[in-house]
C-alpha positions in Angstrom: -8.3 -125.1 16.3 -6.8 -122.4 14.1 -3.2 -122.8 13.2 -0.6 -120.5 13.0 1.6 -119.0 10.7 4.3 -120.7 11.8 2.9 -124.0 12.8 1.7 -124.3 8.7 5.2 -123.8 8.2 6.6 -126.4 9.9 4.1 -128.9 8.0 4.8 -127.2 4.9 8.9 -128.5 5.6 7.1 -132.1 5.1 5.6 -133.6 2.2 3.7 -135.9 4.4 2.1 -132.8 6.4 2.0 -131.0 2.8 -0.5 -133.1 1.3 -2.4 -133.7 4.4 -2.8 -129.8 5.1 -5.4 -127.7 2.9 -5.6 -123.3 2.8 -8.7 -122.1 2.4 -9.0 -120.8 -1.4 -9.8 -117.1 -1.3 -12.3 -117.4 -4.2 -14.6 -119.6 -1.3 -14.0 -116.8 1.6 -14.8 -114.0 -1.1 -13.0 -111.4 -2.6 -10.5 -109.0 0.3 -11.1 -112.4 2.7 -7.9 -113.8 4.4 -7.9 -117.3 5.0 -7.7 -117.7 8.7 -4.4 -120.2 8.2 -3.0 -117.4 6.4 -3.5 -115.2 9.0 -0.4 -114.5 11.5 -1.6 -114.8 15.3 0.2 -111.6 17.3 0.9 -110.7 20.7 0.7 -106.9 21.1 2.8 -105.0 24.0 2.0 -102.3 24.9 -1.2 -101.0 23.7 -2.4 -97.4 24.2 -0.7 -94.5 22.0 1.2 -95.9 19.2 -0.1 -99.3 20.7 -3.8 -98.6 19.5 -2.3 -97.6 16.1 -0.7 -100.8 15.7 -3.7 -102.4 16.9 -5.6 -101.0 14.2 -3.2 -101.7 11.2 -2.9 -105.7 12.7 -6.3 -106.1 13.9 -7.4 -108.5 11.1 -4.7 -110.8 11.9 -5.0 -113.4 15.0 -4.6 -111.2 18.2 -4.3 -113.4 20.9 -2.6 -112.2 23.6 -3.0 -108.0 25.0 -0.5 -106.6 27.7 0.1 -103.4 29.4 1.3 -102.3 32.8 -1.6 -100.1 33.0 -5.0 -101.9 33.6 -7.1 -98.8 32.1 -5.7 -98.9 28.9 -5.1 -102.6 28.8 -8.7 -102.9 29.8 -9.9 -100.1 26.8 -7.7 -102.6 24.2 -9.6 -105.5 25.4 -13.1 -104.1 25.0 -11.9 -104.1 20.9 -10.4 -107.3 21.3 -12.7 -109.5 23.7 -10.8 -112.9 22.4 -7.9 -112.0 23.6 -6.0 -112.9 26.8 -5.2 -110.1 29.0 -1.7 -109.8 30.8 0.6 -106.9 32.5 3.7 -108.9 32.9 4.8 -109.7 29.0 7.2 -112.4 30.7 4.3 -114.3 31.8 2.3 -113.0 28.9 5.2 -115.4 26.8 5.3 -118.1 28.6 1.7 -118.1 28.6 0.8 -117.9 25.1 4.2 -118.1 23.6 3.4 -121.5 21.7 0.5 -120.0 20.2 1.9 -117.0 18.6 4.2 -116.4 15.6 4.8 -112.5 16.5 4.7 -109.6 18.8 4.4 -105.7 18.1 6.1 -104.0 20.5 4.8 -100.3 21.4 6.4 -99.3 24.9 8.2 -96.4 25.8 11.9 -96.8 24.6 13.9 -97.8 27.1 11.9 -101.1 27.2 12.3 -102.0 23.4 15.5 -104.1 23.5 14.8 -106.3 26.6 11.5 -107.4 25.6 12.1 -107.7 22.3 15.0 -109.8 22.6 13.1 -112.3 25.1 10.9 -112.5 21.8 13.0 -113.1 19.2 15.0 -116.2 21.4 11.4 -117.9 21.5 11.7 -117.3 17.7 9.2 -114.6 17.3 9.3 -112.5 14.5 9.2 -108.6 16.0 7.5 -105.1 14.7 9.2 -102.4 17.4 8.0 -98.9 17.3 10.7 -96.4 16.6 13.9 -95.5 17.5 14.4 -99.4 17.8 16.0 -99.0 21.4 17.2 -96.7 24.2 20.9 -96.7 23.1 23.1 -97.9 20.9 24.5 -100.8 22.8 20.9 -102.3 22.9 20.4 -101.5 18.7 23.4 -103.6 18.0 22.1 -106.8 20.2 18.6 -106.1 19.1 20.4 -106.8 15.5 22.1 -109.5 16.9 19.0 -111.3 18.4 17.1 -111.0 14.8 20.0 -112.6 13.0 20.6 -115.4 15.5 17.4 -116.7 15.7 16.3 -115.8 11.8 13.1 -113.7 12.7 11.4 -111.4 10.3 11.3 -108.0 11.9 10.3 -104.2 11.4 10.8 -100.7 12.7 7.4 -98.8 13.0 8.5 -95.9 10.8 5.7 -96.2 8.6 6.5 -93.4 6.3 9.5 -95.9 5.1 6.4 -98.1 2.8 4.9 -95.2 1.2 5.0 -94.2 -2.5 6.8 -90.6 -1.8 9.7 -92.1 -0.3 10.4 -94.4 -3.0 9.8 -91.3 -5.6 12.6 -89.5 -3.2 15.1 -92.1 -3.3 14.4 -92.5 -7.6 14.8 -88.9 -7.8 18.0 -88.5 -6.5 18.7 -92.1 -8.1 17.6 -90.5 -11.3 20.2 -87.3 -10.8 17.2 -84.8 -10.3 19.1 -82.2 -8.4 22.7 -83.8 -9.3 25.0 -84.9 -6.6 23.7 -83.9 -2.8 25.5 -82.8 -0.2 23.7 -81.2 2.2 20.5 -82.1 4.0 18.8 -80.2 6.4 16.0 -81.8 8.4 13.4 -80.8 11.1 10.6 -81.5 13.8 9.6 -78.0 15.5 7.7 -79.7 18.4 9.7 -79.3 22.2 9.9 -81.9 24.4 12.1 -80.2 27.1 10.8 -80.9 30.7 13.4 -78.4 32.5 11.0 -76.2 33.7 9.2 -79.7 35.4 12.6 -80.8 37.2 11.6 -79.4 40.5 8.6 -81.6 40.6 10.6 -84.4 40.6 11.1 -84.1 44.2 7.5 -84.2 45.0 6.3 -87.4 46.6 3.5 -89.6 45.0 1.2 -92.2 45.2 1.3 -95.2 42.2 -2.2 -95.4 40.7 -3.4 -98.6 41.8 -3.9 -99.2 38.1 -0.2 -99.0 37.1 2.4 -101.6 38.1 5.4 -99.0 38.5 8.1 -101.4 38.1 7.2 -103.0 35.2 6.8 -100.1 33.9 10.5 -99.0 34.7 11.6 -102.1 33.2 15.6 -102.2 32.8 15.6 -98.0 33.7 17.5 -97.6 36.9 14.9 -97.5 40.7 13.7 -94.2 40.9 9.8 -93.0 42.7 6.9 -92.5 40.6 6.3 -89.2 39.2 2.7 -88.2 37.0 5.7 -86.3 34.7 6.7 -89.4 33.2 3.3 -90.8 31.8 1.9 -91.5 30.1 2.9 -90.0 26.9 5.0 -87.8 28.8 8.4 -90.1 29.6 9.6 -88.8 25.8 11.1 -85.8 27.4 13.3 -87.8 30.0 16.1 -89.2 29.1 16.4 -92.6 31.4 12.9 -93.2 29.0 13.0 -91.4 25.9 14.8 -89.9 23.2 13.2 -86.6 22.7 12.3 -85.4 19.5 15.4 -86.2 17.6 14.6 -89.9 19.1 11.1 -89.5 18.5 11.1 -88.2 14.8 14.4 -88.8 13.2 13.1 -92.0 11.8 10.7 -90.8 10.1 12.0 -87.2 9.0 15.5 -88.5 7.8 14.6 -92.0 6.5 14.2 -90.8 2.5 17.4 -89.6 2.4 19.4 -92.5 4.6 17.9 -94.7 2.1 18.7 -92.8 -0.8 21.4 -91.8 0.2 22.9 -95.0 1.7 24.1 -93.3 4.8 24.9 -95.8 7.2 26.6 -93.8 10.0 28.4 -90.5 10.0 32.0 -90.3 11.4 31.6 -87.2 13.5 28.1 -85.5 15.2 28.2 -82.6 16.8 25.4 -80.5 18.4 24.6 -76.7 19.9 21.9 -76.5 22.4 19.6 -73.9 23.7 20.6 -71.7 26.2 18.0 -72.8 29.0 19.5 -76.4 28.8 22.7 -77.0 31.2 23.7 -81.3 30.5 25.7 -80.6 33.9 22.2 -80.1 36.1 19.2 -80.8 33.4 20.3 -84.1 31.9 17.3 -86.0 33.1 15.4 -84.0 30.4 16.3 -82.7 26.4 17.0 -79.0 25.5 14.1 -76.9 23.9 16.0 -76.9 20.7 18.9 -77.7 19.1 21.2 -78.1 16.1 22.9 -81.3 15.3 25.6 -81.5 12.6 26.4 -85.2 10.7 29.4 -85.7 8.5 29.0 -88.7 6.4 31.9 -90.1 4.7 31.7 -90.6 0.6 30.5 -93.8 -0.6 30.3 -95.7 -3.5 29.8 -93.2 -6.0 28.4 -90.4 -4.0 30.5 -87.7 -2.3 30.5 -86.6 0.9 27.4 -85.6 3.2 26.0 -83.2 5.9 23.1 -83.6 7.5 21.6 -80.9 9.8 18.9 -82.2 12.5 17.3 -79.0 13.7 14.8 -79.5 16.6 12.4 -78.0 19.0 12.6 -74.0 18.5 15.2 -74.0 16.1 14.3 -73.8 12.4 15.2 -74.9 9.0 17.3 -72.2 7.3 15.9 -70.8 4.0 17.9 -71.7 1.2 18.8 -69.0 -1.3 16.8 -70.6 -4.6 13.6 -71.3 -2.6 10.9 -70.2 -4.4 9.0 -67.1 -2.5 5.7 -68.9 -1.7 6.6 -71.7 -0.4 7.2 -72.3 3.6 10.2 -74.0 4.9 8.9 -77.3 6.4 8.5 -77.6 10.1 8.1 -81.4 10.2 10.5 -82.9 6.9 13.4 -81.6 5.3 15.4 -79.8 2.7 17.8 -81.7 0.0 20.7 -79.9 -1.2 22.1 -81.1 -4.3 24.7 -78.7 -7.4 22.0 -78.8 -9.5 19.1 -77.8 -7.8 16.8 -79.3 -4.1 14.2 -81.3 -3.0 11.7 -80.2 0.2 9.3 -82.9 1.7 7.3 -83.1 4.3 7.4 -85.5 7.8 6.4 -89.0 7.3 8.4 -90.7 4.1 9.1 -87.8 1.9 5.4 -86.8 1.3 4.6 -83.0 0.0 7.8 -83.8 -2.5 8.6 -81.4 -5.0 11.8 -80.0 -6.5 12.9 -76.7 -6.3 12.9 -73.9 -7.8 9.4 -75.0 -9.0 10.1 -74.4 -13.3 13.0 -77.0 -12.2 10.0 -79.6 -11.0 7.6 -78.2 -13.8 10.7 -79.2 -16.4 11.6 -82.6 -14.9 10.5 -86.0 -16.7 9.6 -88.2 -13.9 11.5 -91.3 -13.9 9.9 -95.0 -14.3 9.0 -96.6 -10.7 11.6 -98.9 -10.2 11.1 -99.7 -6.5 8.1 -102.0 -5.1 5.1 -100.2 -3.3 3.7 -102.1 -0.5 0.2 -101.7 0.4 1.5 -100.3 3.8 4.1 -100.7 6.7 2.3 -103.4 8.8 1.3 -105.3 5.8 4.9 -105.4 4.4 6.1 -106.5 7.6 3.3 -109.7 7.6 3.7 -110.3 3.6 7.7 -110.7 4.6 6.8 -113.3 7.6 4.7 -115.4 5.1 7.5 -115.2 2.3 10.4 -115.4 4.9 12.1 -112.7 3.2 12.9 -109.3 5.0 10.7 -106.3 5.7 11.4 -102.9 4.2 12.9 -101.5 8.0 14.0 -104.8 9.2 16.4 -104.3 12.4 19.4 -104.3 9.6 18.0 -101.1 8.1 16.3 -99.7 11.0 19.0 -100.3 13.6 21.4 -97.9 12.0 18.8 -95.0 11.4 17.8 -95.1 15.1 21.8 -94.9 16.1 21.7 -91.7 14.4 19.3 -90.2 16.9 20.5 -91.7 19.7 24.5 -90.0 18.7 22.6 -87.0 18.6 21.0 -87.5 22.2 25.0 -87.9 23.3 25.7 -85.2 21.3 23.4 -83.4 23.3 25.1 -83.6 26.5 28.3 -82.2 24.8 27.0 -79.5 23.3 29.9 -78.0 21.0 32.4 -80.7 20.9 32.5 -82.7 17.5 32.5 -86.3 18.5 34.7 -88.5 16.4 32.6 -92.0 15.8 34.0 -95.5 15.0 30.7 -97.1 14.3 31.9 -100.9 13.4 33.5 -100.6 17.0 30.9 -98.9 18.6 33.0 -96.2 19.9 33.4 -92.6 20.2 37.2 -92.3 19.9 37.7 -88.9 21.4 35.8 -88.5 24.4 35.5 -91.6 26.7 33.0 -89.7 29.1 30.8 -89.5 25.9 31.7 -93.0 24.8 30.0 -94.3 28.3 26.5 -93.2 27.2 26.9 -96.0 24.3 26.0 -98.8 26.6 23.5 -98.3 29.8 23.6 -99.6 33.4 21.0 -101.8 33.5 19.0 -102.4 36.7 19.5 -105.7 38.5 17.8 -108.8 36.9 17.1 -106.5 33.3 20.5 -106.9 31.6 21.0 -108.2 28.1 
């Protein structure tokens, strides 16, 4: 029988099991061959969309166990995988195989994140969570909480955050390349605005006897089955998603949180688009908006504004960019006194300086950070050295609350929001403060 991660572990903590327990040498399997009790055995939730992603990067581990509450796409994941057991209920799923995994990956629509991920990490199972890492804040800080208590290695799936730009980004701006920054402003042009599909909600239909609907809903309040919510689709409603600030923010604004060492603004305040009313269309997102972050000075930086612009509204065009080059529509623009920084979406890439004779005249500084090989293999190297991934829950945790204030922010469209973030409060709106914590439906509460 192959053993697990874990169980080689536990025999390791013995000098008795020690000497009795022999790895594989690599130099026998051959060179780029893992030694199957090196190998961490996985339990993968959810596995269509970024399910099949994650699939992909942790394939050549031990995938033992598949679940989805759709049988189509549970059934396309097992045709890939034919050794693994097949489950739609990721509570039986656990009990099941829950002694013969070390981890799960987690790829779900949002609002199911923090409940199934915290029935994982009480059995002690290290977690990788696709981004944001829950469906409000309330369920990122005991997401956080369940990862300390029980000592699990986790990650956020924001895979931009183990690539070589990023880590050029943050040395950069380490190294003083365009001085002290101040202002960022970031982007994703895509629209995920249902308002103009909120009729259809009142149109009466049939589950697909391949879907198990309340699974599905999870901890989300009772409410009929609509085709407008999946799949792919539930991003654009809130009691699912988080739209696109939800959906992209972790990847667009990670380079400069890290850099930066943000950790949580003390005021967000956002201006919506005209065809978006919070009073009548707050089951859905506006098609654009504008969402302005005041981050206190730290340390030895000053203080900074970030401006999440979303949907149909657009990166302003700073005054020193150079004439040939296009304001990004997926990344973001760095402000600093002595000159900025534009990259692209996922972890900083298409970095340059600007105006370009300022990049052309810059002496690139010495790589000082590590580079993994890539985000899933980070998160397993971490579970083998039992150190913490590069967006472990402690990272990742407070660059998803940034989205989610902006979803509040959202439904308070020109009201700057005052936020206490070690209390997890918004101090000068309570109807606001409400949407910190969800109601849960019966039997899903954390």
């Amino acid at each position: 029988m192959t053993r697990t991660y874990l169980s080689r572990r536990t025999l390791l903590a013995s000098s008795s099991a020690a000497t009795a327990f022999m790895i594989v040498p690599r130099h026998v399997l051959g060179a780029g061959k893992e030694p199957p009790s090196e190998k961490v055995s996985i339990a993968f939730i959810g596995v269509a969309g970024r399910g099949t992603a994650n699939l992909d990067g942790l394939g050549n581990q031990n995938v033992v166990a598949l679940c989805d509450v759709d049988a189509k796409r549970l059934g396309g994941a097992a045709a890939k995988h034919a050794g693994a057991r097949q489950f739609s209920d990721f509570r039986k799923m656990l009990d099941a195989v829950g002694k013969n995994i070390d981890a799960v990956s987690i790829s779900t629509p949002d609002h199911n994140h923090a409940f199934i991920g915290i029935t994982a990490m009480k059995m002690g199972k290290h977690v990788y969570c696709e981004k944001p890492l829950a469906h409000s804040i309330y369920e990122v800080r005991q997401m956080r909480k369940a990862a300390a208590a029980n000592k699990v290695i986790t990650q956020l799936g924001n895979q931009g955050h183990s690539t070589d730009s990023i880590r050029m980004l943050c040395e950069w701006i380490w190294d003083g390349a365009i001085g002290n920054v101040h202002t960022i402003h970031g982007a994703c042009q895509s629209v995920y605005s249902r308002v103009k599909d909120l009729p259809k909600l009142q149109e009466k239909n049939e589950v697909p006897v391949n879907l198990d609907w309340d699974l599905w809903l999870g901890p989300a309040l009772d409410r009929p089955y609509n085709p407008m919510y999946l799949p792919g689709k539930w991003r654009g409603w809130t009691p699912f998603g988080t739209g696109v600030i939800g959906d992209w923010t972790c990847h667009v604004i990670d380079p400069v949180f890290w850099a930066l060492d943000l950790v949580a603004p003390s005021t967000v305040t956002a201006q919506v688009t005209r065809d978006y009313d919070p009073k009548t269309d707050s089951d859905t997102f506006p098609s654009g908006s504008v969402i302005k972050y005041v981050f206190p000075a730290r340390g030895k930086r000053g203080p900074v504004t970030i401006y999440w612009h979303d949907g149909i509204e657009t990166i302003p065009r700073p005054e020193n960019f150079d004439k040939d080059r296009t304001v990004p529509t997926i990344g973001a623009i760095v402000l600093g006194d002595k000159g900025g920084i534009t990259y692209g979406s996922h972890g900083a890439g298409g970095l340059r300086i600007f105006p370009e004779a300022q990049m052309k005249a810059y002496k690139l500084p010495e790589k000082t950070l590590p580079r993994p090989k890539n985000h899933h293999a980070d998160w397993l190297e971490a579970i083998k050295a039992n150190k913490p991934a590069g967006s472990n829950f402690d990272y990742g945790g407070p660059l998803s609350e940034l989205a989610l204030l902006g979803n509040i922010a959202q439904r308070f469209p020109g009201q700057e929001l005052q936020w206490d973030a070690p209390a997890m409060k918004i101090t000068n709106n309570p109807t606001a403060d409400k949407f910190t914590t969800p109601v849960f439906r019966k039997g899903w509460e954390l």
